[in-house]
Backbone as CSV, one residue per row, in Angstrom:
resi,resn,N_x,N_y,N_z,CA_x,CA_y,CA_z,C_x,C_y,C_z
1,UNK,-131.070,-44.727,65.794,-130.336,-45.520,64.843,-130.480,-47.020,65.141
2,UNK,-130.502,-47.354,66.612,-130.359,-48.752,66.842,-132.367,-49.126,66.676
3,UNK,-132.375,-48.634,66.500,-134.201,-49.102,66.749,-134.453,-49.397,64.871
4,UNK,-133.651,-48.518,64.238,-133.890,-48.449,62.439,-133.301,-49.608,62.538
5,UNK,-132.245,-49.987,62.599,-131.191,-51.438,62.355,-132.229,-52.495,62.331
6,UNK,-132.762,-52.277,63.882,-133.315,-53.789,64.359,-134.756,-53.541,63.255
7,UNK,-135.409,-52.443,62.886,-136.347,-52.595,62.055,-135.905,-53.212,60.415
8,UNK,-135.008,-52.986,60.146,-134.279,-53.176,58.810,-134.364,-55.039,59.174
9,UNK,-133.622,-55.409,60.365,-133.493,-56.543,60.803,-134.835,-57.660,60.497
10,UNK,-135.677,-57.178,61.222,-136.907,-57.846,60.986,-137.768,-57.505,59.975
11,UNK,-137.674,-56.617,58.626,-137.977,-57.131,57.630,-137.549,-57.797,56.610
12,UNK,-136.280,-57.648,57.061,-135.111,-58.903,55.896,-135.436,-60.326,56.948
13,UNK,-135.896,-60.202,57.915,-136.782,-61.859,58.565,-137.988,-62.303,57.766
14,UNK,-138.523,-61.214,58.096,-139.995,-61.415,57.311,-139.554,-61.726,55.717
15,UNK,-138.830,-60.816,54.935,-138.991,-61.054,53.460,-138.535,-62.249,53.451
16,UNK,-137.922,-62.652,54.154,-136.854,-64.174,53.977,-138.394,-65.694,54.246
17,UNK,-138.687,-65.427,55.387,-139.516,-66.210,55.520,-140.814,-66.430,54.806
18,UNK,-141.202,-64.857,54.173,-142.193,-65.124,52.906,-141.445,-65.512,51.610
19,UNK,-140.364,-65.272,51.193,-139.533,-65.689,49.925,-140.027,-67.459,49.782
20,UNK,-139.832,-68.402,51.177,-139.709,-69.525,51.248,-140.570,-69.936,51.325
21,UNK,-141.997,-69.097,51.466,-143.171,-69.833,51.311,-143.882,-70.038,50.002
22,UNK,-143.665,-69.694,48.644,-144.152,-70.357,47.369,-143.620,-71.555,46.927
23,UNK,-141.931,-71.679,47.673,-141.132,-72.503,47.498,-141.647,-74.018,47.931
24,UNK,-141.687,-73.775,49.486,-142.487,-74.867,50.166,-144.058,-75.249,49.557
25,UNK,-144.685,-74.454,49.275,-146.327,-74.982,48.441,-146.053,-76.069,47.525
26,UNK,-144.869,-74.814,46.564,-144.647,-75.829,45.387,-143.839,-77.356,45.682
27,UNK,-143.651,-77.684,46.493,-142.538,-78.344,46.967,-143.613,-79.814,47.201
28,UNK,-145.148,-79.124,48.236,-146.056,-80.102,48.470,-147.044,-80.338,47.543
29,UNK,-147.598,-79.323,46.387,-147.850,-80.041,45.408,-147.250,-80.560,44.202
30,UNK,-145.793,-80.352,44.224,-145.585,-81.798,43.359,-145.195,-82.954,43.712
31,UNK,-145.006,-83.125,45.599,-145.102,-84.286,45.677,-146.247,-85.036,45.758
32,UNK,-147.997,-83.797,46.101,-149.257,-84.478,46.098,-149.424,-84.843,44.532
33,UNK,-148.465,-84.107,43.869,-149.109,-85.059,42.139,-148.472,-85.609,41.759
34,UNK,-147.198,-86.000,42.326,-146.714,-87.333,41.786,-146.964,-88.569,42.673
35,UNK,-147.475,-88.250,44.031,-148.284,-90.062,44.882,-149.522,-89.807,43.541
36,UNK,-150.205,-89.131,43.574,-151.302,-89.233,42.926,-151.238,-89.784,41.324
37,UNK,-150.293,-89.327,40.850,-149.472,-89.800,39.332,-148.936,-91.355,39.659
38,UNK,-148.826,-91.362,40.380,-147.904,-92.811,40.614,-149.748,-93.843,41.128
39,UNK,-150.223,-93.519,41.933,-151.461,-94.215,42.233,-151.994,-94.296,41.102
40,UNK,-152.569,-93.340,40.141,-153.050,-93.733,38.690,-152.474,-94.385,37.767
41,UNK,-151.175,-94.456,37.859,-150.313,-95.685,37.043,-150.576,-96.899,37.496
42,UNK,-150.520,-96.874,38.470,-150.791,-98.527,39.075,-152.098,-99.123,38.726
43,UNK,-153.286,-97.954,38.582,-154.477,-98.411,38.600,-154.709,-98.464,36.805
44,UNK,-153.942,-97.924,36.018,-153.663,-98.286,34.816,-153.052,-99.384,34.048
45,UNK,-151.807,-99.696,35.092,-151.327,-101.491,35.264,-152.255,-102.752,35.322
46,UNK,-153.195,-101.909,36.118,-154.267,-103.173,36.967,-153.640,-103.667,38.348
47,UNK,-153.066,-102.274,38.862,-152.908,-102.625,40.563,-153.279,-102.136,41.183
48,UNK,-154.725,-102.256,41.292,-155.695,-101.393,42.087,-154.938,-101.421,43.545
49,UNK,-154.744,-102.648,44.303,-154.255,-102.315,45.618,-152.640,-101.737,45.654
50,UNK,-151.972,-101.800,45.075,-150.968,-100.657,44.783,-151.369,-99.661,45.251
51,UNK,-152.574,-98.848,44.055,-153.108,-97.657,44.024,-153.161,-97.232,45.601
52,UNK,-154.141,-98.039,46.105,-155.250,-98.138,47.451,-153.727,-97.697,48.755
53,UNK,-152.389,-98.409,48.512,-151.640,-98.486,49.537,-150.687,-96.874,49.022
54,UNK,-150.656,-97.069,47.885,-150.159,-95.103,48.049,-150.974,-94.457,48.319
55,UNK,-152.210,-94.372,48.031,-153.522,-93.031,48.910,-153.397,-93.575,50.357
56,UNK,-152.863,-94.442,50.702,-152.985,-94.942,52.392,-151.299,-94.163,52.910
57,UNK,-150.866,-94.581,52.230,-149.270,-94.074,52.316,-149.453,-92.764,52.683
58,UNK,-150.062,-92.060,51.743,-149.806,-90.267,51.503,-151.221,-89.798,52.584
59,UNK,-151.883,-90.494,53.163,-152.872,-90.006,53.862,-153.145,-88.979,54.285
60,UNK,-151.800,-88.342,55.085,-151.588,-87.066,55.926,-151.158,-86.269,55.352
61,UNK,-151.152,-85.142,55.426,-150.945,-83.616,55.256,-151.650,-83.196,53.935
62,UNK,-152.846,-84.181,53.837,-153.716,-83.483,52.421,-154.220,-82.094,52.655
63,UNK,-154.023,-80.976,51.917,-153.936,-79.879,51.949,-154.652,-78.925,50.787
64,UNK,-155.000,-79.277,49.695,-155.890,-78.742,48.810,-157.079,-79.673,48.830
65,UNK,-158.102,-78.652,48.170,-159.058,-79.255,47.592,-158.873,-80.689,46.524
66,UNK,-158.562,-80.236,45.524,-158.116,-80.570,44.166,-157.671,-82.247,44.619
67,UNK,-156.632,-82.028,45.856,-156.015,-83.386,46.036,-156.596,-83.846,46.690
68,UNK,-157.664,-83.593,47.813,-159.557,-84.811,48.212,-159.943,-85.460,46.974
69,UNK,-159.927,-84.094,46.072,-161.275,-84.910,44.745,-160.201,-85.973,44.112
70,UNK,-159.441,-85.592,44.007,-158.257,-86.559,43.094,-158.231,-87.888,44.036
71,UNK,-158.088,-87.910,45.364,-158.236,-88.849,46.247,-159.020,-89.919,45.956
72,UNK,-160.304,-89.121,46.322,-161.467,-90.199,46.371,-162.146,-90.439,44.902
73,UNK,-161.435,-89.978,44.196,-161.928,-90.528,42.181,-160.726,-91.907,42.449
74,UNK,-159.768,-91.736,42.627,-158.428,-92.646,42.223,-159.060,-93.483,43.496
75,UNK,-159.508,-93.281,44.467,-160.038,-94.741,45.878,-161.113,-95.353,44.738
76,UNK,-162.339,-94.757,44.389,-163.509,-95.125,43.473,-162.819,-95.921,43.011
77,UNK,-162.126,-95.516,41.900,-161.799,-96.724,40.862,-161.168,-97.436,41.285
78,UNK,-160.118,-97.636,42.059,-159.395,-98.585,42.777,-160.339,-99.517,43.231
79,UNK,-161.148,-99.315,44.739,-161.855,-100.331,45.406,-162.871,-100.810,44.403
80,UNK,-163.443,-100.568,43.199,-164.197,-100.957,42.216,-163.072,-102.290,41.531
81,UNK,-162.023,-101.814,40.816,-161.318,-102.532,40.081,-160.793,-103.579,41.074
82,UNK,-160.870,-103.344,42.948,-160.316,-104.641,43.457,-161.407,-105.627,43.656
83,UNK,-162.549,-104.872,43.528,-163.581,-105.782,43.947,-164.790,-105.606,44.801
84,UNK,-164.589,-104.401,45.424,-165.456,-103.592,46.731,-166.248,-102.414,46.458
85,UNK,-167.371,-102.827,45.586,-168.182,-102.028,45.328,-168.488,-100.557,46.305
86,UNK,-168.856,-101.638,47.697,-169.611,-100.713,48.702,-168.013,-99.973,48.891
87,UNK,-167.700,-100.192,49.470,-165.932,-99.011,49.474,-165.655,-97.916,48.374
88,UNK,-166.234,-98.796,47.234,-166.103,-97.606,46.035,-167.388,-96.832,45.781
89,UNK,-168.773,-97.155,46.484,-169.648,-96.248,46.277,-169.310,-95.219,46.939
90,UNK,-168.816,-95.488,48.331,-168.340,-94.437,49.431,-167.512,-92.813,49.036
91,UNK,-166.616,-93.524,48.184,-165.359,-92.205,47.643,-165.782,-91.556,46.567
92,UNK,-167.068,-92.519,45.155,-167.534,-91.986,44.511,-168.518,-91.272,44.897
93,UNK,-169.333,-90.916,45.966,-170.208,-89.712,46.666,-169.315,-88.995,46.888
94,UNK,-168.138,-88.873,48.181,-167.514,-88.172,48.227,-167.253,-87.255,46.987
95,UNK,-166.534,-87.596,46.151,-166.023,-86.982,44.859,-166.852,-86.375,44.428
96,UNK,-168.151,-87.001,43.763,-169.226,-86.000,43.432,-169.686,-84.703,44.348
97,UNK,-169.640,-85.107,45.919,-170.103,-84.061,46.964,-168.560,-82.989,46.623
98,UNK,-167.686,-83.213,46.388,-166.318,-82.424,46.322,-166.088,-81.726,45.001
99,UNK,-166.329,-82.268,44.136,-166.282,-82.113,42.969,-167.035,-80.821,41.911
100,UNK,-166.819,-80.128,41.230,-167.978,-79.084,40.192,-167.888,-79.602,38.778
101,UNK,-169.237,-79.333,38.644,-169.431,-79.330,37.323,-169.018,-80.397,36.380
102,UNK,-168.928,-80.211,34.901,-168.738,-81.397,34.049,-167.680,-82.509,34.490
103,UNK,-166.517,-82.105,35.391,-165.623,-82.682,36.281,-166.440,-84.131,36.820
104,UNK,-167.675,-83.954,37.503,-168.657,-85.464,38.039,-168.888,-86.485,37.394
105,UNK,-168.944,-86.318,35.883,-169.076,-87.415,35.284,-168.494,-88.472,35.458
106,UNK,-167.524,-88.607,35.532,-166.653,-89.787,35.992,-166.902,-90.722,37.097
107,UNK,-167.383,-89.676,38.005,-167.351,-90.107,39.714,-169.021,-90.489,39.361
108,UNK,-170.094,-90.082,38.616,-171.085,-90.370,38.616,-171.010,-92.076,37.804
109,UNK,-170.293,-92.018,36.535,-170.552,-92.972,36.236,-169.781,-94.216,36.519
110,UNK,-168.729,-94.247,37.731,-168.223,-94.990,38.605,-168.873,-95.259,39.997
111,UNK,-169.735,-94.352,39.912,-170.791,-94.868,40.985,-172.139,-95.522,40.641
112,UNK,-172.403,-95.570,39.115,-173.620,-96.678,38.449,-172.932,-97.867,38.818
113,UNK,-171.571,-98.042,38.653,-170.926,-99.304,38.536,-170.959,-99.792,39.671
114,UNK,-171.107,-99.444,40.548,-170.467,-99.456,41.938,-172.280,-100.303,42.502
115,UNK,-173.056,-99.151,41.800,-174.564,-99.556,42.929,-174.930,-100.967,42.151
116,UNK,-174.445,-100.742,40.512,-175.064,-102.105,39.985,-174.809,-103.194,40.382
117,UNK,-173.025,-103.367,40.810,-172.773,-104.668,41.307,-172.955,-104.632,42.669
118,UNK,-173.996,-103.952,43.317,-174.621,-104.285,44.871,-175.873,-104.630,44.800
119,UNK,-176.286,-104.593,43.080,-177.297,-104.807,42.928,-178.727,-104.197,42.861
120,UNK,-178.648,-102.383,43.157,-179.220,-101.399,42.871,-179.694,-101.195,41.452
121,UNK,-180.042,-101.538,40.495,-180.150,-101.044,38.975,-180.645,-99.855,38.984
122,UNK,-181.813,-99.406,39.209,-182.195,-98.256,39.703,-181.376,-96.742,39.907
123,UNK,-180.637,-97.183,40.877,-179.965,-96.077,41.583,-178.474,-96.123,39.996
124,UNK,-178.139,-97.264,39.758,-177.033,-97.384,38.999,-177.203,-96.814,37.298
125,UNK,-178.563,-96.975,36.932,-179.172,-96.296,36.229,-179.151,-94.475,35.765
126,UNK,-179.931,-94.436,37.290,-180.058,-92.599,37.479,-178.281,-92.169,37.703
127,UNK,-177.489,-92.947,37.990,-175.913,-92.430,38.051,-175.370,-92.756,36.859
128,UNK,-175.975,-93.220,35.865,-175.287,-93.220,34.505,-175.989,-92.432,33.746
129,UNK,-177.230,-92.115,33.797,-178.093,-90.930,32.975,-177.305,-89.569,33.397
130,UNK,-177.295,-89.364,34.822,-176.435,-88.151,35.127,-174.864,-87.656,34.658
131,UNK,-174.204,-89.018,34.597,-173.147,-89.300,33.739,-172.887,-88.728,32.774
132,UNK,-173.970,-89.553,31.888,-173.830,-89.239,30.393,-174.241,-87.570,30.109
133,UNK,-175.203,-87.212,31.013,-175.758,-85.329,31.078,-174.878,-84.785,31.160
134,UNK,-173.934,-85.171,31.741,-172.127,-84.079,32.430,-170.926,-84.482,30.920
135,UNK,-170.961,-85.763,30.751,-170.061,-85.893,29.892,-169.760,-85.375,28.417
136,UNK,-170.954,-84.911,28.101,-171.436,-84.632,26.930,-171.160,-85.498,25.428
137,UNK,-169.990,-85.539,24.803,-169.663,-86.577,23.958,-168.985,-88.225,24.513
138,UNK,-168.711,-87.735,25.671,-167.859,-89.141,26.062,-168.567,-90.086,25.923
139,UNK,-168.551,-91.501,25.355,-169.570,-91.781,25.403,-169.510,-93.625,26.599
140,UNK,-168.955,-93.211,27.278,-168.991,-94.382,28.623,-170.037,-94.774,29.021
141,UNK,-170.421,-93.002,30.254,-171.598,-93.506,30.408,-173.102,-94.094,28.908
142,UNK,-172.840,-93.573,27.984,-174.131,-93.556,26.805,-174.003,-95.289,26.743
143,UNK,-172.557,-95.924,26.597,-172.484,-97.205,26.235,-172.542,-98.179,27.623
144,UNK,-172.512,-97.473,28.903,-173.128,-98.424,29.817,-174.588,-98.464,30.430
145,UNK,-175.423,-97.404,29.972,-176.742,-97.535,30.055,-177.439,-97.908,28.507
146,UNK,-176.735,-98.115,27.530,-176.840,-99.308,26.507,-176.743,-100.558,26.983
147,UNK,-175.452,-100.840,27.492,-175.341,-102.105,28.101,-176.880,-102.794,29.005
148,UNK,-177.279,-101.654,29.945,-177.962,-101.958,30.696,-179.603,-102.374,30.188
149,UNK,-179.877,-101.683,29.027,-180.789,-101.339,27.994,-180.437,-102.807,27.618
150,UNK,-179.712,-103.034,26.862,-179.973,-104.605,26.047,-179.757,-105.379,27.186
151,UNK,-179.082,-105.773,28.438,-179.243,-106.556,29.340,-180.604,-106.534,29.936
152,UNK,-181.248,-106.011,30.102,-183.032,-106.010,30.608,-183.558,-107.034,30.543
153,UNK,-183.962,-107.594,31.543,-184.967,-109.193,31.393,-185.849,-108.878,32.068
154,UNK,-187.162,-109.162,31.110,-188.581,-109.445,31.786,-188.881,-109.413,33.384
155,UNK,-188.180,-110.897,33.734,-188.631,-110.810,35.282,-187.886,-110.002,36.470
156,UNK,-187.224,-108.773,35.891,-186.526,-107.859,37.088,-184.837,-108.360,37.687
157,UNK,-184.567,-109.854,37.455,-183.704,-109.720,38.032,-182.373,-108.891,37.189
158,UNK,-181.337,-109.567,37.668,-179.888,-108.088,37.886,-179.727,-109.494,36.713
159,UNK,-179.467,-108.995,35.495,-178.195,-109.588,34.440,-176.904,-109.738,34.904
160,UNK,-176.263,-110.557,34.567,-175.159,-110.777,35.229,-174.092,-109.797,34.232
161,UNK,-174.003,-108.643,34.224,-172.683,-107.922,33.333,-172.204,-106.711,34.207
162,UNK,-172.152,-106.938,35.115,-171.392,-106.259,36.403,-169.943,-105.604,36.021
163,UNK,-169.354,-107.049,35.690,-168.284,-106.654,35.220,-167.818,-105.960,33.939
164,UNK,-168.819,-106.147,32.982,-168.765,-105.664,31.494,-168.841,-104.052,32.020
165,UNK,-169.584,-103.771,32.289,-169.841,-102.062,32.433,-168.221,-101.321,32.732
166,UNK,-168.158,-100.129,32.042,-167.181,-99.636,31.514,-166.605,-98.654,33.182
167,UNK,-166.068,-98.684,34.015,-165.687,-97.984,34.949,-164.000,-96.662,33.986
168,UNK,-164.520,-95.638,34.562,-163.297,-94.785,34.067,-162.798,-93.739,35.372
């Protein structure tokens, strides 16, 4: 009898302690999507370093996939929109290396932006053709390798429309 008790005992432990574990998940992803909701507002304001200091804030206990790729898309556009190309080519690989499928477009064509104003055309080019291949109707990347298309000068150098090109 005393051996049934203590078995009864330790599965009302166990059920208790699994009860509280969907609780707790849910608990950490809605606070990973609201830093992440709150970082994309800012970068919608035009406070990229806002953005940059809540992904610095929330650094630790990243725990899904989903919230890396969300990471380093929302760093991309951030260090782009503050000014730091090379910082934002960095998170836009990441993202693409993290990332599937039609999902890359973004991170691809935030990384044309990224190589153009380092001065790559080339490389910024082949990341907006790939762009526009993933996006299918969007047409960002189509209208920043337009951009790049009528900016073209004869003697090779970089047009100055760095900033014109459409980052999303």
């Amino acid at each position: 009898m005393a051996g049934s008790i203590r078995h009864l005992f330790l599965l009302l432990a166990l059920l208790a302690v699994t009860a509280a574990l969907p609780a707790a998940a849910q608990t950490t992803t809605d606070t990973a999507d609201d830093y992440l909701r709150e970082a994309q507002r800012h970068l919608r304001l035009g406070e990229p370093k806002a953005a940059l200091d809540i992904l610095a804030a929330n650094a630790t206990g990243i725990d899904s996939h989903a919230e890396r790729v969300a990471r380093h898309d929302i760093a991309c556009r951030a260090w782009l929109e503050h000014g730091y190309a090379q910082h934002a080519q960095h998170h836009c690989v990441r993202s693409i290396e993290m990332a599937s499928g039609r999902a890359r477009w973004r991170a691809f064509n935030n990384l044309g932006v990224a190589e153009y104003r380092m001065g790559d055309v080339p490389a910024a080019r082949a990341a907006f053709e790939q762009a526009a291949v993933l996006s299918g109707v969007v047409s960002t990347p189509h209208r920043n390798l337009q951009m790049l298309d009528a900016q073209a000068v004869p003697d090779g150098s970089v047009p100055d429309v760095a900033n014109a090109l459409v980052v999303r």
